[in-house]
C-alpha positions in Angstrom: -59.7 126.5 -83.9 -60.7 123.8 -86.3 -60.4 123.6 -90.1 -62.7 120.5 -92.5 -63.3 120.7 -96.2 -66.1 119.3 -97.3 -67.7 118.3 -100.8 -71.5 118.5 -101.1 -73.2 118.5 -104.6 -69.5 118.8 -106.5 -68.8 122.2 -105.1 -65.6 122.2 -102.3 -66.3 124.2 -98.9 -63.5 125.3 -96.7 -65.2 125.5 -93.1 -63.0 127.2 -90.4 -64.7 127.4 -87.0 -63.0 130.1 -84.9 -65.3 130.3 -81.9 -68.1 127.6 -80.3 -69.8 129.9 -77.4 -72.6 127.3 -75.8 -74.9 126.7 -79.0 -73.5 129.5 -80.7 -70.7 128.6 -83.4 -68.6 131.6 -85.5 -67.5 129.9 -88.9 -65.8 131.2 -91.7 -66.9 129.0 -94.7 -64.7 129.5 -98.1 -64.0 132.9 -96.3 -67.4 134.3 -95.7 -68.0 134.8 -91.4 -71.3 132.9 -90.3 -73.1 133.0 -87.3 -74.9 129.5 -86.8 -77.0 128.3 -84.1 -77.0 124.7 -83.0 -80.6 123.0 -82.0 -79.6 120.9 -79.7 -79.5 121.7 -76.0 -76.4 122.6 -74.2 -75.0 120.0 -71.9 -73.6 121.2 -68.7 -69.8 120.1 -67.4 -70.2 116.7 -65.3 -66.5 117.8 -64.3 -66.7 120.2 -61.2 -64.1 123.4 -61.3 -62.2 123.4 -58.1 -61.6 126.8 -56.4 -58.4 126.7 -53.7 -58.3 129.1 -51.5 -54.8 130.8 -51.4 -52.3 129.8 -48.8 -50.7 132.2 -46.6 -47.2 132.4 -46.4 -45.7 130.5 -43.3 -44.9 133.1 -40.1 -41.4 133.0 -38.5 -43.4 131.9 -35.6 -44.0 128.2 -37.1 -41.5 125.6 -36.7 -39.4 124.2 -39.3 -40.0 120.2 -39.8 -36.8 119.2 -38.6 -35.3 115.8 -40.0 -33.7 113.5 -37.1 -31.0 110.9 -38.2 -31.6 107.8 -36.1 -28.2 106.1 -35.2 -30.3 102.3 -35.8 -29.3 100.8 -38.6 -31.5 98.4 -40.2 -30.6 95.2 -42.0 -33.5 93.7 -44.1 -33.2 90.5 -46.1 -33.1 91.3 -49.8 -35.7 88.3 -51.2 -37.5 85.3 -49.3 -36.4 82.7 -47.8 -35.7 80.4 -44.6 -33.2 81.6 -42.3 -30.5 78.6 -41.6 -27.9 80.6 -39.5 -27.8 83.3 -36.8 -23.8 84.1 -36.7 -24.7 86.8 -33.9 -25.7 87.6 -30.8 -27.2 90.7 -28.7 -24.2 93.1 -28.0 -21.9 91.6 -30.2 -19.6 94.6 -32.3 -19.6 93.7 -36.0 -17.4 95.3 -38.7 -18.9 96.4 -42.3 -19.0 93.7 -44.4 -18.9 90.7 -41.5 -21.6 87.9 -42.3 -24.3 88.2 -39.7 -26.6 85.1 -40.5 -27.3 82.7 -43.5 -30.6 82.6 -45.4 -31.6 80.1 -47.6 -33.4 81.5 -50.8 -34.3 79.6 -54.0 -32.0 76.5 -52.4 -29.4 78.5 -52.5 -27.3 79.7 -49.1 -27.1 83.5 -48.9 -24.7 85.2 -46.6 -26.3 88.2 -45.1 -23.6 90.9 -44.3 -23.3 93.9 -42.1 -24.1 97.0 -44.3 -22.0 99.2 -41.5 -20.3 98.8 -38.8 -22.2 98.6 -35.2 -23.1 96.7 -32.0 -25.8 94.6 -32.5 -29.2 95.9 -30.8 -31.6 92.9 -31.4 -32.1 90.0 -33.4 -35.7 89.8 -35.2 -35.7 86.5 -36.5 -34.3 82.8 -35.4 -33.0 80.1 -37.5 -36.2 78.1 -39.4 -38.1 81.3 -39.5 -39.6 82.2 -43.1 -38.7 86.0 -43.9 -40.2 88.0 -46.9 -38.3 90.5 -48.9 -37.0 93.8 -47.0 -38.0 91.9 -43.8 -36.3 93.4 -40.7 -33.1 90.8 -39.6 -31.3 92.6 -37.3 -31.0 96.4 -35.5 -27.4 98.2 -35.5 -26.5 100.7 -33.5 
């Protein structure tokens, strides 16, 4: 388990403890086997030991979580800012890669562009409006 050398009185010991049972200790010392007996009391785990019970295998009867693809395409502005432009209105068709409103971040203008193409659902924000980052702009569908 665990090996020290130790010096006492000019004479080297090689102490190998190979099992620590409560207050009971097995050590091998310049290889002789001692039994030694700690007096100090023997501190209980503060740490609890956690028994799970098992889990049973799902039944055919149980549904499968099924993942649904939702057709609404979200853009979100990518940092903070103050929206200067809205390019687009409700219903209007926009391609992939059309600029869909104009946001000003860090004085800077920053074109905010279609990620796909779609008809535009509704408009979450109007010009002058302060946005955070990943904000909701606009809906596609």
């Amino acid at each position: 388990m665990k090996k020290f050398s130790f010096k006492i009185g000019g004479n080297k010991y090689d102490v190998d403890i190979q099992k620590i049972e409560g207050n009971i200790i097995e050590l091998e010392v310049n290889g002789t086997a001692y039994q030694v007996e700690l007096e100090k009391t023997v501190q209980t785990q503060k740490t609890p030991i956690l028994v799970r019970q098992e889990v049973a295998p799902p039944t055919t009867k149980e549904k499968k979580i099924v993942k649904t693809l939702s057709s609404l395409i979200q853009i979100k502005s990518p940092l903070p800012g103050i929206i200067l432009k809205v390019l687009v209105k409700e219903g209007d068709t926009v391609k992939e890669g059309d600029t869909v409103m104009i946001i000003e971040a860090m004085k800077m203008e920053n074109k905010i562009l279609a990620e796909k193409p779609g008809t535009v659902k509704s408009i979450k924000v109007k010009p002058g409006d302060s946005v955070l980052e990943n904000e909701v702009l606009l809906e596609l569908e």
